[in-house]
One Martini backbone bead per residue (centre of mass of N, CA, C, O) as a GRO file, in nm:
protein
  389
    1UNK     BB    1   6.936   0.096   6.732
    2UNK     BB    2   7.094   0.328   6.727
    3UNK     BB    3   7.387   0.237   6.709
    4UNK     BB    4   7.326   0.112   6.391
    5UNK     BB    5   7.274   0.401   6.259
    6UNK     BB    6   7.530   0.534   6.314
    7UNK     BB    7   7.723   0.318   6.194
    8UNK     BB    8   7.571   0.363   5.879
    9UNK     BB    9   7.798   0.650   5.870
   10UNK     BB   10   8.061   0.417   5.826
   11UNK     BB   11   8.337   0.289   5.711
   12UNK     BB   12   8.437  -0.042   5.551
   13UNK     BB   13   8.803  -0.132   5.609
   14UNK     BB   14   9.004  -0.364   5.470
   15UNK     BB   15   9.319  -0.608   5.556
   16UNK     BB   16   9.357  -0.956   5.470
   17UNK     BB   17   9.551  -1.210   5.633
   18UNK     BB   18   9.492  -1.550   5.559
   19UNK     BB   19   9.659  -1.836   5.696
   20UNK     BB   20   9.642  -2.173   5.543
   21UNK     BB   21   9.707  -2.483   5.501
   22UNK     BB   22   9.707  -2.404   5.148
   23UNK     BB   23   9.602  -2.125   5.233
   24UNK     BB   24   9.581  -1.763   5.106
   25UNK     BB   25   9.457  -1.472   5.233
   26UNK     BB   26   9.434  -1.154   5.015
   27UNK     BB   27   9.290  -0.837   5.094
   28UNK     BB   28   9.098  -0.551   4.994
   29UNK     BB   29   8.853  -0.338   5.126
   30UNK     BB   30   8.580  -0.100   5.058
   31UNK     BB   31   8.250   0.044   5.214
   32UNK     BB   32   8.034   0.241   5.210
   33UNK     BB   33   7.718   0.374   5.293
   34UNK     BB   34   7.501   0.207   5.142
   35UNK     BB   35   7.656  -0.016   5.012
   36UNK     BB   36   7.677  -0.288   4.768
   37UNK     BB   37   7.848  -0.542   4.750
   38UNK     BB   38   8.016  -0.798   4.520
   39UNK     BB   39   8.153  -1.147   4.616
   40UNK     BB   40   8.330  -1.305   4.356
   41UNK     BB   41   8.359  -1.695   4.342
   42UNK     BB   42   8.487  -2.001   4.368
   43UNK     BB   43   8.493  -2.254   4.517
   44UNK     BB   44   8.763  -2.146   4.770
   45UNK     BB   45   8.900  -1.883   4.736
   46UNK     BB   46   8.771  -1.686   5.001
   47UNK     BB   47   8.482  -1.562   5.117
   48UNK     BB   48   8.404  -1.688   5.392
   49UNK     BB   49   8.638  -1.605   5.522
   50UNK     BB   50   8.606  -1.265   5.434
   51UNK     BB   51   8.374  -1.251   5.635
   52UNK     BB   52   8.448  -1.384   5.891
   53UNK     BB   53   8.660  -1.148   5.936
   54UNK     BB   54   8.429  -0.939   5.979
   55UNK     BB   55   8.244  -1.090   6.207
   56UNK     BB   56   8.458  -1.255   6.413
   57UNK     BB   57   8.534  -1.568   6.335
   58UNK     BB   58   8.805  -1.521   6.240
   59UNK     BB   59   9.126  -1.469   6.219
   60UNK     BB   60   9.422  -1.231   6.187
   61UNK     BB   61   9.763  -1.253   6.040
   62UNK     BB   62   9.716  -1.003   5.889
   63UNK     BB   63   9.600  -0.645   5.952
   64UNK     BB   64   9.267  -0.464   5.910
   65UNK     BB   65   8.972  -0.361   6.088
   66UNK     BB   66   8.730  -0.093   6.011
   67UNK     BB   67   8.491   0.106   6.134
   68UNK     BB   68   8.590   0.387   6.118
   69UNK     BB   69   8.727   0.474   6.432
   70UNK     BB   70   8.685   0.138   6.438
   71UNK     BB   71   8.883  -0.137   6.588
   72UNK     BB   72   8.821  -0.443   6.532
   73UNK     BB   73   9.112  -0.583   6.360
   74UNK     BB   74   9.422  -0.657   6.467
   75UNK     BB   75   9.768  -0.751   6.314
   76UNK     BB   76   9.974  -0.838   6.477
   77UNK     BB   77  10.074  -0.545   6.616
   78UNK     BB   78   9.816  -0.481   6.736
   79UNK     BB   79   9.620  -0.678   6.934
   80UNK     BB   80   9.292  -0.695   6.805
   81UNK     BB   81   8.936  -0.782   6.915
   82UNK     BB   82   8.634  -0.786   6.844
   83UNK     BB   83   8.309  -0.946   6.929
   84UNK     BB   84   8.071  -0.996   6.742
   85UNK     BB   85   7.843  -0.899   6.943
   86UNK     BB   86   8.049  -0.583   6.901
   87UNK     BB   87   7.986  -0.473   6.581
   88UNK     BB   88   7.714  -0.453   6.427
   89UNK     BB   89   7.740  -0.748   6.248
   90UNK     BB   90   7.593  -0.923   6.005
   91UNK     BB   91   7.526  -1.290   5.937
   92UNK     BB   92   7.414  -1.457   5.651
   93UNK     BB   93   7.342  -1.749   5.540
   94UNK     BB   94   7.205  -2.041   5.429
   95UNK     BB   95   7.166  -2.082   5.710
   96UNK     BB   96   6.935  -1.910   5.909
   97UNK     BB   97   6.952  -2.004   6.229
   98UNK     BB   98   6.711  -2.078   6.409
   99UNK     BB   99   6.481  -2.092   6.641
  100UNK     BB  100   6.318  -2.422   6.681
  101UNK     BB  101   6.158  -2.292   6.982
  102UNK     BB  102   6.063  -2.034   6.799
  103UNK     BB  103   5.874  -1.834   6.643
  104UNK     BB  104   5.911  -1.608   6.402
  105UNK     BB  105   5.820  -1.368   6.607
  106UNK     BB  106   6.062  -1.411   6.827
  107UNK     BB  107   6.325  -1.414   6.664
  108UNK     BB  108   6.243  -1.125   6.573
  109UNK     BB  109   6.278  -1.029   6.869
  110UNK     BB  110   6.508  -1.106   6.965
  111UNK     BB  111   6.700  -0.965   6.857
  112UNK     BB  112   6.604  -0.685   6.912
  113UNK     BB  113   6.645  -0.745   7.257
  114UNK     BB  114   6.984  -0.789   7.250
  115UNK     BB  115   6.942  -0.481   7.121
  116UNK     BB  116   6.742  -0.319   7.379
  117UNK     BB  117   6.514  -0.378   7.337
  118UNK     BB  118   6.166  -0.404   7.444
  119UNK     BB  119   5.873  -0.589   7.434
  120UNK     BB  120   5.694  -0.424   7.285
  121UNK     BB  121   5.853  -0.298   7.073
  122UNK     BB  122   5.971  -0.571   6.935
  123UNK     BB  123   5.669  -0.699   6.859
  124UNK     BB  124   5.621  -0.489   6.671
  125UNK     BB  125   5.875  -0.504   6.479
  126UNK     BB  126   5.791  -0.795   6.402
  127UNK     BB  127   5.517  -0.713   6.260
  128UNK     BB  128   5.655  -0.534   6.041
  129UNK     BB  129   5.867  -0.740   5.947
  130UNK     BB  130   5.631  -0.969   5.853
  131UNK     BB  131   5.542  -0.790   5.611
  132UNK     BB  132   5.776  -0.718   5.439
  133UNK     BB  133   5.831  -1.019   5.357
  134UNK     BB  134   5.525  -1.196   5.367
  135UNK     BB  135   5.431  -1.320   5.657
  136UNK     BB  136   5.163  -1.219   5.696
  137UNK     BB  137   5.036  -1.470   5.952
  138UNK     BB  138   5.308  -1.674   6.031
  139UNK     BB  139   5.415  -1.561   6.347
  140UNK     BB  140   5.330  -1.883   6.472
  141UNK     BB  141   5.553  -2.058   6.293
  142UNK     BB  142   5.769  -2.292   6.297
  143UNK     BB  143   6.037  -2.383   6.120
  144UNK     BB  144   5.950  -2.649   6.047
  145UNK     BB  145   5.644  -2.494   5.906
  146UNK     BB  146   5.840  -2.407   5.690
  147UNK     BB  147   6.014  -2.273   5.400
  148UNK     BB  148   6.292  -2.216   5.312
  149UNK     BB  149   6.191  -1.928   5.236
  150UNK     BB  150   6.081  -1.870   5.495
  151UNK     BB  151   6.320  -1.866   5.669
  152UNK     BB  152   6.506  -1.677   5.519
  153UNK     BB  153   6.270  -1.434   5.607
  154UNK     BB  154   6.321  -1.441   5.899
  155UNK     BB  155   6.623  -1.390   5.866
  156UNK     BB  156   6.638  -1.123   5.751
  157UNK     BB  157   6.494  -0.949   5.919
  158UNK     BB  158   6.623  -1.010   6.199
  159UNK     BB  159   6.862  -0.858   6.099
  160UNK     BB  160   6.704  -0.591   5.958
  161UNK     BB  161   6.570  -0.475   6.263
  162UNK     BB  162   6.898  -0.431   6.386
  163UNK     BB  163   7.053  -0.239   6.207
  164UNK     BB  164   7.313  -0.261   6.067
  165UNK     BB  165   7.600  -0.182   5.984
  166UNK     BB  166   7.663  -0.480   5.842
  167UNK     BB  167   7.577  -0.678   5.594
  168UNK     BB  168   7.648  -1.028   5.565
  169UNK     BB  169   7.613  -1.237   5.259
  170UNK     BB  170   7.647  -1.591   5.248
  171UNK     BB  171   7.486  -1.744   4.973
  172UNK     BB  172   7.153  -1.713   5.064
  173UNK     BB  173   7.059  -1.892   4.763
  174UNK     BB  174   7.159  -2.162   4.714
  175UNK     BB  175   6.950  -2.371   4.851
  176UNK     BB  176   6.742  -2.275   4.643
  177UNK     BB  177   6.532  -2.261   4.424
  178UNK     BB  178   6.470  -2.043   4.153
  179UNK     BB  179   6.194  -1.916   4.240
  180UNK     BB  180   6.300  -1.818   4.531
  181UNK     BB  181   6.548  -1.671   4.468
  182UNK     BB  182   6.383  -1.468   4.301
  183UNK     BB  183   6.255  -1.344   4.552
  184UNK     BB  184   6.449  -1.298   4.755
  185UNK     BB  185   6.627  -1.106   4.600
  186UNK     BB  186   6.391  -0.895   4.549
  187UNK     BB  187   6.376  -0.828   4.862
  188UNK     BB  188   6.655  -0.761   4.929
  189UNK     BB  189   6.660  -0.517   4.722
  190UNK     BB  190   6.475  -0.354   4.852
  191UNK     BB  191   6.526  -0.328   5.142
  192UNK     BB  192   6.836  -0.224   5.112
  193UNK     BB  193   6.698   0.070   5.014
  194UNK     BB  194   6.512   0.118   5.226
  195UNK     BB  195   6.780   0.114   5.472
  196UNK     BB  196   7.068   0.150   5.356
  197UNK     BB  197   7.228  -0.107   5.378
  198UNK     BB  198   7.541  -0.205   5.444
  199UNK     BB  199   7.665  -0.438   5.208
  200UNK     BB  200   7.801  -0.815   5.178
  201UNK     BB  201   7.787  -1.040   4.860
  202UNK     BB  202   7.859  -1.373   4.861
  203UNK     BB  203   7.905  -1.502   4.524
  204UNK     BB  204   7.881  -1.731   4.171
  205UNK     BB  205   7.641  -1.540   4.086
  206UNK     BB  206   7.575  -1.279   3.827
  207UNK     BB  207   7.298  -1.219   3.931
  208UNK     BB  208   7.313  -1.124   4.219
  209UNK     BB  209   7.485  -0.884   4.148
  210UNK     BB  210   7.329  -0.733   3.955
  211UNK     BB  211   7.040  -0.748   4.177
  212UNK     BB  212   7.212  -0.585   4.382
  213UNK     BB  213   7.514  -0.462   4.303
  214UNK     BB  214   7.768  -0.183   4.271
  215UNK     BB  215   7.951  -0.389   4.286
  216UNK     BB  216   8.277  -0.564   4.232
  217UNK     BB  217   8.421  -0.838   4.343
  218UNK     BB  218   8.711  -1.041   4.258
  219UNK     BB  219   8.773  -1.366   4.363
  220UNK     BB  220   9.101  -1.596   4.338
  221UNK     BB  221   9.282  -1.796   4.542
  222UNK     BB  222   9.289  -1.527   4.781
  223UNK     BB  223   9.247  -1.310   4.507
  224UNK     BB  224   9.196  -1.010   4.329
  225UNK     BB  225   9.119  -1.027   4.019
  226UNK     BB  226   8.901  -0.780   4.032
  227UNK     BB  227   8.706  -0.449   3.986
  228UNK     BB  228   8.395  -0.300   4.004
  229UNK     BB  229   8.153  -0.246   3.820
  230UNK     BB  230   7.938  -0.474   3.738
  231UNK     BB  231   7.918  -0.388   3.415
  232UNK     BB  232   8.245  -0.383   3.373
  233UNK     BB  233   8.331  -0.653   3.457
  234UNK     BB  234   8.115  -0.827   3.272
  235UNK     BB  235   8.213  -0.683   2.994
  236UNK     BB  236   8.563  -0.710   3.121
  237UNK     BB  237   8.715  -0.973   3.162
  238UNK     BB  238   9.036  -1.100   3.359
  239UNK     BB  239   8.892  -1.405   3.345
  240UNK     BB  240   8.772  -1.684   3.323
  241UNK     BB  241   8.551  -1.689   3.526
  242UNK     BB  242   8.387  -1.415   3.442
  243UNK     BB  243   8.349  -1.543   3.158
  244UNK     BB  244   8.155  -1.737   3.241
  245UNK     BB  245   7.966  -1.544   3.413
  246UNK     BB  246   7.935  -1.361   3.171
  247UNK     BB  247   7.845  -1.527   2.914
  248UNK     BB  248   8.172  -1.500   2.780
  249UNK     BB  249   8.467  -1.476   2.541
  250UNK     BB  250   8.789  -1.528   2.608
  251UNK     BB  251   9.104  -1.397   2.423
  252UNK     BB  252   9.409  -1.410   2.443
  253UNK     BB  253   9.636  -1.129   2.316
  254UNK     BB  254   9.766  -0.869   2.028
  255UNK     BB  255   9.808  -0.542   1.985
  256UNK     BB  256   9.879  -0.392   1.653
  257UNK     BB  257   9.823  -0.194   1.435
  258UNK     BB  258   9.511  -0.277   1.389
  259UNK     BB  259   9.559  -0.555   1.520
  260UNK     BB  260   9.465  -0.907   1.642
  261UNK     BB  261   9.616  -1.143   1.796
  262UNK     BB  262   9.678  -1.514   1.783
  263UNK     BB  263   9.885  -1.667   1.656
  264UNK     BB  264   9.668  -1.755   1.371
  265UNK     BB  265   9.516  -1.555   1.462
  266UNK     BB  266   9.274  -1.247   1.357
  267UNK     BB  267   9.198  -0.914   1.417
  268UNK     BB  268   9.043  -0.616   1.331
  269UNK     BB  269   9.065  -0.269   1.436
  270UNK     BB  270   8.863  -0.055   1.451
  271UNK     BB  271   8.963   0.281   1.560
  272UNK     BB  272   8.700   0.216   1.799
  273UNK     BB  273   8.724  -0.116   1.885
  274UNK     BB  274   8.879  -0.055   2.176
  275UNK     BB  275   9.006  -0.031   2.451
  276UNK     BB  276   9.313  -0.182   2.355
  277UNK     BB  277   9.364   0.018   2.101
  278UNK     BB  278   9.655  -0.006   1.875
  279UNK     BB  279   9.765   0.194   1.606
  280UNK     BB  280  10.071   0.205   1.769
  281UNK     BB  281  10.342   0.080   1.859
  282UNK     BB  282  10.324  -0.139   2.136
  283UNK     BB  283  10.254  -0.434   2.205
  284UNK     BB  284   9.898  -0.523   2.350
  285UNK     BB  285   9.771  -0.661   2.572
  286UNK     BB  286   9.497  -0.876   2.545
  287UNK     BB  287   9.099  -0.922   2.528
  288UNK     BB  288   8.917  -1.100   2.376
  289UNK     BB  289   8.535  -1.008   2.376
  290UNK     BB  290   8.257  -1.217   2.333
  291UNK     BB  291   7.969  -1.361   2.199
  292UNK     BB  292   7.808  -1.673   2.124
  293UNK     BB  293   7.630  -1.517   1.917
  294UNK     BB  294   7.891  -1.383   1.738
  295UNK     BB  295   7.972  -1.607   1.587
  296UNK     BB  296   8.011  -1.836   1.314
  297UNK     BB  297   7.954  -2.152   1.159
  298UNK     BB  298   8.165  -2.421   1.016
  299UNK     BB  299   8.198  -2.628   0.884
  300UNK     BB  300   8.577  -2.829   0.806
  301UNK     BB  301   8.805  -2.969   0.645
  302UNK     BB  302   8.964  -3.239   0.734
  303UNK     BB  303   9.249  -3.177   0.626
  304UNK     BB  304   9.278  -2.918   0.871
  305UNK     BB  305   9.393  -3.185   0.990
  306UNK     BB  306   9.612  -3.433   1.216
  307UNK     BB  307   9.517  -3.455   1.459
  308UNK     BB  308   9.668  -3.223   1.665
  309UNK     BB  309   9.766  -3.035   1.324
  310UNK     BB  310   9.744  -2.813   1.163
  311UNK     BB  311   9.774  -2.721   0.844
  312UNK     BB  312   9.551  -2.491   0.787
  313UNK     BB  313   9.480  -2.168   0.734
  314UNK     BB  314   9.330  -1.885   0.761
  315UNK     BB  315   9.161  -1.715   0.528
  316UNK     BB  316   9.122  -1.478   0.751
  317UNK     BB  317   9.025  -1.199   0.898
  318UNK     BB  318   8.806  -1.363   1.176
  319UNK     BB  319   8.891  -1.655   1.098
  320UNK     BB  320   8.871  -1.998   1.247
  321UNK     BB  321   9.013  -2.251   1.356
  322UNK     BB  322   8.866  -2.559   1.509
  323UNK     BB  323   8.781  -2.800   1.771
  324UNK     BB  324   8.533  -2.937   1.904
  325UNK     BB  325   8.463  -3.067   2.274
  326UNK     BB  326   8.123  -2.983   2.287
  327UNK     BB  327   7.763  -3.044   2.393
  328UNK     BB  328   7.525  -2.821   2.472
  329UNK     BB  329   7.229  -2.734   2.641
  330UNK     BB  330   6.994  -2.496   2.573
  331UNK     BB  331   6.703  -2.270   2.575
  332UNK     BB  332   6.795  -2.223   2.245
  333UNK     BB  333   6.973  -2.481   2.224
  334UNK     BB  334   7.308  -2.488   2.122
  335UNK     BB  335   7.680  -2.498   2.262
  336UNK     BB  336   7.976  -2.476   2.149
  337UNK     BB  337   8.255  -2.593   2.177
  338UNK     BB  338   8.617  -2.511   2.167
  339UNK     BB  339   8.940  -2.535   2.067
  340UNK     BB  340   9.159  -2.383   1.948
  341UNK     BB  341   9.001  -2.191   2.028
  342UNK     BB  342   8.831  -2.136   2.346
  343UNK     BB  343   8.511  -2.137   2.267
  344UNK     BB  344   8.130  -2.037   2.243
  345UNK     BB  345   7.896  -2.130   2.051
  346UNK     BB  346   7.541  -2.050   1.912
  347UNK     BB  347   7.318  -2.290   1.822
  348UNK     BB  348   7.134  -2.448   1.665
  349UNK     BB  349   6.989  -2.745   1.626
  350UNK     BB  350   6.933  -2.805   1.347
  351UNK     BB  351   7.273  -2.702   1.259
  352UNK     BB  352   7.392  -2.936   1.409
  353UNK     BB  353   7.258  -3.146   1.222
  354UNK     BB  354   7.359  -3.067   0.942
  355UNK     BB  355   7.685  -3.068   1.058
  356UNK     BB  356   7.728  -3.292   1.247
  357UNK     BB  357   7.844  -3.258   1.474
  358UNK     BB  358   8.087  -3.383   1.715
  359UNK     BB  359   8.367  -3.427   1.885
  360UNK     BB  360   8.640  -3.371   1.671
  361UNK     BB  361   8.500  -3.168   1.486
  362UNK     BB  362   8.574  -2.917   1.242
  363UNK     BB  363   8.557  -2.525   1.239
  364UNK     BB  364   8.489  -2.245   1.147
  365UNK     BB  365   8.514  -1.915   1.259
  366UNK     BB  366   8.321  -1.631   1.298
  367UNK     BB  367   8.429  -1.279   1.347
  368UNK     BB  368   8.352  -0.962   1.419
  369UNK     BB  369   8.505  -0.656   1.504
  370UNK     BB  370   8.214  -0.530   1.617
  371UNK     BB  371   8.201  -0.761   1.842
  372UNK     BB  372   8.411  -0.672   2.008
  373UNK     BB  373   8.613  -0.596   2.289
  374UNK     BB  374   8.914  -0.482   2.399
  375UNK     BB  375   9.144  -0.585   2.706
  376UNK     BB  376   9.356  -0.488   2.910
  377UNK     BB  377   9.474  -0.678   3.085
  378UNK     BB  378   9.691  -0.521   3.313
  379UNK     BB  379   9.386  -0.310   3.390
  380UNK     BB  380   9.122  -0.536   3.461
  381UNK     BB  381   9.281  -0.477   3.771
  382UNK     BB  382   9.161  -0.324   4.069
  383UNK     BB  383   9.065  -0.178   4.316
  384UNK     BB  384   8.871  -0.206   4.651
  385UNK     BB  385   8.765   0.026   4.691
  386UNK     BB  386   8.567   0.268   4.681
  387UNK     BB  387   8.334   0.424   4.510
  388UNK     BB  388   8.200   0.701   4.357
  389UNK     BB  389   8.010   0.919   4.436
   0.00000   0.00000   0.00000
């Protein structure tokens, strides 16, 4: 028990380098004691493996991993490996993975058991913290007797009971129903507070990051390709999945002289129009990033295309040209999809009815440039060190 309060006032910094046919992992991060970091990523990216590689389960080609002055793995020489179970770091993930034939309060008690406390400490500890996640009254039911929501409680408390250097969640709300996700999130947020746990939460969630984490790493393909405030990188996203997961549109494209374009497209940029606006000089790449309430929607005269070839350009700048393809349901009504440029726009259904939608329909987009924000392409992506303090 002490020594796991001692580990959380050491910094945990890693360089991890894992190949494996047809996939390589290249990452660096630093996080403070008690800072929550989430690891965000399409499915393969590589957080399992970088999460992995900090718990002492996956082996590194290349790197090194230290919390404070000790140094957990190192590869390739000096060769170091410290043993998952001497590291005070606890991974948790889908799976609870209980023990089958120990009631609740038992799990919890195992743990901390393992780590040198004695049997009526663990089993006081084990009954407060079967209050604080919710389950005061059925330390006596084993986990089959349990609902998902009820087994991940249980498989909580026993990580958090046993004070970790550092928590790894890797996913543990994806297999939960959303009502179920949503206490347990709330809960974790509280615990990881009130313990002041240094945590990392790989997720491909947005809501997780949110509701958990003062920062955000994007991994995409096997390496960092945001990082930031997690209210930073969700507002100026570098990447098409970062703007699909913080639901806004991201159109790349060149600012210079007050003006951006992207081919035959255009926005005016005020003043103070964006973080990438260039008033003269070389054209800076950029990001317009908006939402698609911020959209405007109107059919467009069929003859402004002949098949993939648009005929007529736009009316002015802020106006485009698009063709449909495809009607998504929102519970607000309708998302239309647009190709040349990929947009996302936000429509009423009676609205979709009226202009007839439909996949391979022309129609004018119009955006306002006081909705937009410019984000310097080339800066959206920055170091994975701690934040501030």
């Amino acid at each position: 028990m002490a020594s796991g309060g001692a580990a959380m006032t050491r910094v945990l910094e890693a360089r991890v380098v894992v190949d494996r046919p047809g996939f390589r992992l290249e990452a660096e991060l630093a996080v403070k004691p008690g800072e929550v970091i989430a690891v965000m990523g399409p499915s393969g990216a590589g957080k399992s493996t970088l999460l992995g590689v900090l718990a002492g389960l996956v082996g590194l080609d290349e790197g090194k991993v230290s919390l404070g002055d000790s140094v957990l793995d190192e590869a390739p020489r000096p060769r170091v490996r410290i043993a998952p179970s001497a590291r005070g770091i606890v991974l948790l993930g889908q799976d609870p993975r209980l023990f089958p034939h120990l009631s609740a309060h038992a799990n919890i008690a195992f743990g901390l058991r393992a780590r040198g406390a004695g049997k009526t400490a663990a089993l006081a500890e084990a009954d407060d913290w079967l209050w604080r996640v919710g389950l005061d009254g059925m330390g006596a039911r084993r986990p089959a007797e349990l609902s998902g929501g009820q087994q991940q409680r249980v498989a909580l408390a026993r990580a958090l009971a046993t004070s970790p250097a550092v928590l790894l969640l890797d996913e543990p709300l994806a297999s939960l129903d959303p009502e179920t996700a949503g206490d347990i999130r709330a809960l974790l947020h509280d615990q990881l507070a009130v313990t002041h746990t240094t945590a990392i939460v790989a997720t491909h969630d947005a809501v997780d990051a949110v509701s958990l984490a003062q920062r955000l790493v994007v991994l995409e393909g096997g390496r960092v390709t945001q990082t930031g405030g997690v209210r930073d990188v969700l507002g100026g996203p570098a990447t098409r999945f970062v703007a699909a997961v913080a639901g806004l549109n991201r159109v790349e494209g060149t600012a210079r002289a007050g003006r951006w374009t992207r081919g035959g497209m255009t926005l005016r940029i005020p003043p103070a129009g964006g973080d990438a606006a260039s008033d003269q000089g070389s054209p800076v790449e950029t990001a317009a990033v908006f939402r698609p309430s911020a959209v405007r929607l109107d059919r467009a005269e069929a003859e402004t295309w002949t098949g993939a070839l648009r005929l007529s350009p736009p009316d002015a700048a802020g106006e485009w040209l698009a063709r449909v393809t495809r009607l998504e349901q929102t519970p607000a009504g309708v998302r239309v999809r647009t190709a040349d440029p990929d947009v996302a726009v936000d429509v009423s259904a009676d609205r979709v009815a009226e202009l007839a939608l439909a996949p391979g329909v022309p129609v004018r987009l119009r955006v306002d440039p006081a909705d937009v924000r410019l984000v310097a392409i080339a800066d959206a992506a920055g170091s994975a060190g701690p934040g501030p303090g």
